[in-house]
N, C-alpha and C positions, 0 to 999 in steps of 0.2 A: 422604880420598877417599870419595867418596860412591858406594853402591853394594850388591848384594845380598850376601850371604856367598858366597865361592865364586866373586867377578868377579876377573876375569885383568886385571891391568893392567899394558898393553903400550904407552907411549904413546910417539912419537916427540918428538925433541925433547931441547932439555938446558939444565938452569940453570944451567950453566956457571957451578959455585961461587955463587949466590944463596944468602943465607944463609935458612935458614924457623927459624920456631922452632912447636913442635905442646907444647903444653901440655893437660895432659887431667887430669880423677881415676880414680884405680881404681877407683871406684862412682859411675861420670856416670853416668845412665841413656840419655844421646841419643847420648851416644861413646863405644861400648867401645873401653878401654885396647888391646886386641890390635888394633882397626881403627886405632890412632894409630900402634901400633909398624909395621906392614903399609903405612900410609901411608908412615911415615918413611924402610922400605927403598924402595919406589917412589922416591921423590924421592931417594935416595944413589944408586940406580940411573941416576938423570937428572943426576946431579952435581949436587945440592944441597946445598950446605953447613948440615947439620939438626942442630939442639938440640932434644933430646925431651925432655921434663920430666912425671912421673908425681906425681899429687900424691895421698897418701893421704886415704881419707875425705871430701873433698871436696866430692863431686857437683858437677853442672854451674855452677859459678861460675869467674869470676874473678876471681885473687887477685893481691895486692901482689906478690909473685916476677914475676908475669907480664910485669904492665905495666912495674915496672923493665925487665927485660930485652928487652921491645920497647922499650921508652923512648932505650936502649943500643944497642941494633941498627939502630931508627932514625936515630939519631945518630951511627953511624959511615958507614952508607950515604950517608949526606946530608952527613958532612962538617962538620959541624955541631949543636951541641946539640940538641935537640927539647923542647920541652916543652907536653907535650900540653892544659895549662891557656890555649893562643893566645898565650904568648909566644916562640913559636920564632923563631930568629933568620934562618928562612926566610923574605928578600922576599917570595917566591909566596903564603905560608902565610896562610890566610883565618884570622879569627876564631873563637874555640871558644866553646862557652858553657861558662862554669864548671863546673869540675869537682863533681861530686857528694857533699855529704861523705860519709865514711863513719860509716854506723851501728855502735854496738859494742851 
């Protein structure tokens, strides 16, 4: 959630079991760890079925953990595998451009 230290969040409404998943590091510098945990209750509050995942060290990236488990989450939502390289076996689903390799 985005917002100053110290904001009240009261929001109506409920996600009626949606699943979120908040993935963060203990040393992000643009998301502190305590506003992901503080999100997380919000949204258990709203019935949100929430996977929080604290990555050490880290800083602001995204890692292989993540995208699997969205990869998984999308795919049971849907009913359907997902795969985010534009082969998903969703009629709807437009073209992706290739994935990006990764650097080591």
């Amino acid at each position: 959630l985005i917002g100053p230290p110290g904001t009240m969040w009261n929001f109506d409404g409920t996600f009626d079991g949606t699943p979120v998943f908040l993935g963060c590091s203990d040393v992000d510098a643009h998301v502190p760890a305590a506003r992901v945990h503080e999100s997380a209750e919000v949204l258990r509050r709203m019935g949100a079925e929430v996977t929080e995942r604290i990555y050490p060290g880290m800083g602001h990236l995204v890692n292989e953990d993540e995208i699997e488990f969205a990869r998984e989450l999308m795919s049971s939502v849907a009913g359907t595998p997902i795969d985010f390289r534009g082969d998903s076996q969703l009629p709807w689903s437009p073209p992706l451009p290739p994935a990006v390799p990764e650097v080591r």
